[in-house]
C-alpha positions in Angstrom: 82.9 48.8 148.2 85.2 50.9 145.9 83.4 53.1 143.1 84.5 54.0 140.4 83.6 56.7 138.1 83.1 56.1 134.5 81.7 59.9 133.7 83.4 61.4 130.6 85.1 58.5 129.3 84.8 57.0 126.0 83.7 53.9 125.5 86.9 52.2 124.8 88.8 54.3 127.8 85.7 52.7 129.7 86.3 49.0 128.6 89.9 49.6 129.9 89.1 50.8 133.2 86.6 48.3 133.8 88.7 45.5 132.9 92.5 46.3 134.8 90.1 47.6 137.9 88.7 43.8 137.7 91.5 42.6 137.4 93.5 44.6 140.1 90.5 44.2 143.0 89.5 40.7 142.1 91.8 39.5 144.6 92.1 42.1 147.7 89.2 40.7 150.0 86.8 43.0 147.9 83.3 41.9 147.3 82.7 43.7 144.2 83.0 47.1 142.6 80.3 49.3 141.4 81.2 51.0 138.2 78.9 55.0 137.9 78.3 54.8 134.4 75.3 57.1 134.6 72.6 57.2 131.5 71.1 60.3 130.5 74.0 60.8 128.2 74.2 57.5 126.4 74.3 54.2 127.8 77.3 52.4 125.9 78.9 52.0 128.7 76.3 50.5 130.6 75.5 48.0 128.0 78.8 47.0 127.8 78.8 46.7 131.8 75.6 44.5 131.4 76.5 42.1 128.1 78.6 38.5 127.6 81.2 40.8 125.8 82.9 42.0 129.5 83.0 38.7 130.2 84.1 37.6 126.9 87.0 40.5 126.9 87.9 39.7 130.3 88.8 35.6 129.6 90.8 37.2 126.6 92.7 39.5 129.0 93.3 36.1 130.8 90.9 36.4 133.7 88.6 33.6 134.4 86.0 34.1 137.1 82.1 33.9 137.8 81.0 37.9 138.3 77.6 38.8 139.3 76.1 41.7 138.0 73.6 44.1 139.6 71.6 46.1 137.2 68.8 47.6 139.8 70.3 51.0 139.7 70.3 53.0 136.1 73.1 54.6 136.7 75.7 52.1 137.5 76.5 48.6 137.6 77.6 46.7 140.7 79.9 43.9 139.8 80.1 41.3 142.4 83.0 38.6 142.9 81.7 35.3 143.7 
């Protein structure tokens, strides 16, 4: 599974990242992506990761599809394509 590191980015450099890496992997025979976000610096990121807004921006970026989201880890998010 490809990471991919979210360390030093703003929040709204994040929210692109996340959504054309969607976007771009959702379809290559990937099961997911897991996003290091880490969290003793903040956690915008992470929230974002973990809220009905990603999903929400995503359908507005015109992609429509059920993710599953890991939250065990603190640090990162694992977002899985069903």
């Amino acid at each position: 599974m490809k990471e991919i590191d979210l360390h030093g980015q703003s929040l709204s450099s994040a929210k692109t990242t996340i959504i054309d890496s969607i976007g771009n992997h959702y379809h290559l025979d990937e099961i997911g992506l897991k996003f290091i976000h880490g969290y003793n610096r903040g956690t915008a990121i992470q929230t974002y990761l973990r809220s009905a807004q990603l999903n929400s921006d995503l359908t507005n970026d015109g992609f429509n599809a059920k993710l599953r989201i890991d939250q065990s880890k603190p640090g990162s998010t694992t977002v899985y394509f069903n």
